[in-house]
Structures are given as structure tokens and as C-alpha cells.
N, C-alpha and C positions, 0 to 999 in steps of 0.2 A: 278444804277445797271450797270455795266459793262459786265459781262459775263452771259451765260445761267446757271451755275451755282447758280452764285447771286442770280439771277430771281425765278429758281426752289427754290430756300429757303427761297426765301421771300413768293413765293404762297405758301408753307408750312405753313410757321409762319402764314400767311392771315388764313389756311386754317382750323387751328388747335390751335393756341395762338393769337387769337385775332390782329395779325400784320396789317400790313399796306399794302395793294396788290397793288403790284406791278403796275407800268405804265401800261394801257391799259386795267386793268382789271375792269371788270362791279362792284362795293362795292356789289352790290344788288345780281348778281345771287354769288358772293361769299359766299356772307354771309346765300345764300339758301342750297350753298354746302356745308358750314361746318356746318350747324345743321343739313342734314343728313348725315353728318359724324359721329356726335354725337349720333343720332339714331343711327346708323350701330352699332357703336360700345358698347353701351350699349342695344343693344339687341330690342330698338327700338318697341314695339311691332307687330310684324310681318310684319314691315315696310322694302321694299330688301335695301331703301337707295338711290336708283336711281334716278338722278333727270330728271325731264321733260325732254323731246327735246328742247324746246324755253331754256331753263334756259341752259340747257350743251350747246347750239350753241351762247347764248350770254358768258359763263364761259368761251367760249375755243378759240371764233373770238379774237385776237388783233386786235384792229387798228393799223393803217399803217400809217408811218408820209411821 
């Protein structure tokens, strides 16, 4: 991945088409964000789709080289 571009659509693809996430990102809390994406968007039963604190602070830390 070259640009932040790149990066933004590959955490999409990760996010939403089963991709490959990007350098730095956790497979684990990804994969917790896109099934509650998947809730959110099929209505989820009463579920807002948010995820934990711990899960959005490891989703969203890069590591640093």
C-alpha cells in the first residue's frame, strides 16, 4: 500500500468484502467490526453496532515501525 488512499480501501474491502487488512491492523478486532457492520446494517436486532472500547482502541492503534 502506498498512499492513504490505498490503505482507506483496503480497510473497506477488510471491512465489508472479506479483504485482507491492511498492515497494522488487528485481523481480530477487524473481523469484530465487520459483523457489527453486518448487524447495523441488516437491522441487527436492536443491536446500535458499536463496538467495545478495548475492540475500537485495538481497531484504530497502528503500530508504528
Amino acid at each position: 500500500m502506498t498512499g492513504l488512499a490505498d490503505r482507506q480501501a483496503a480497510l473497506v474491502r477488510a471491512l465489508v468484502a472479506s479483504g485482507e487488512p491492511p498492515e497494522g491492523f488487528d485481523r481480530d478486532a477487524l473481523d469484530a467490526a465487520s459483523k457489527a457492520l453486518l448487524r447495523k446494517r441488516s437491522g441487527g436486532s436492536g443491536e446500535s453496532g458499536e463496538l467495545p472500547a478495548r475492540t475500537r482502541r485495538r481497531l484504530f492503534s497502528l503500530r508504528r515501525k
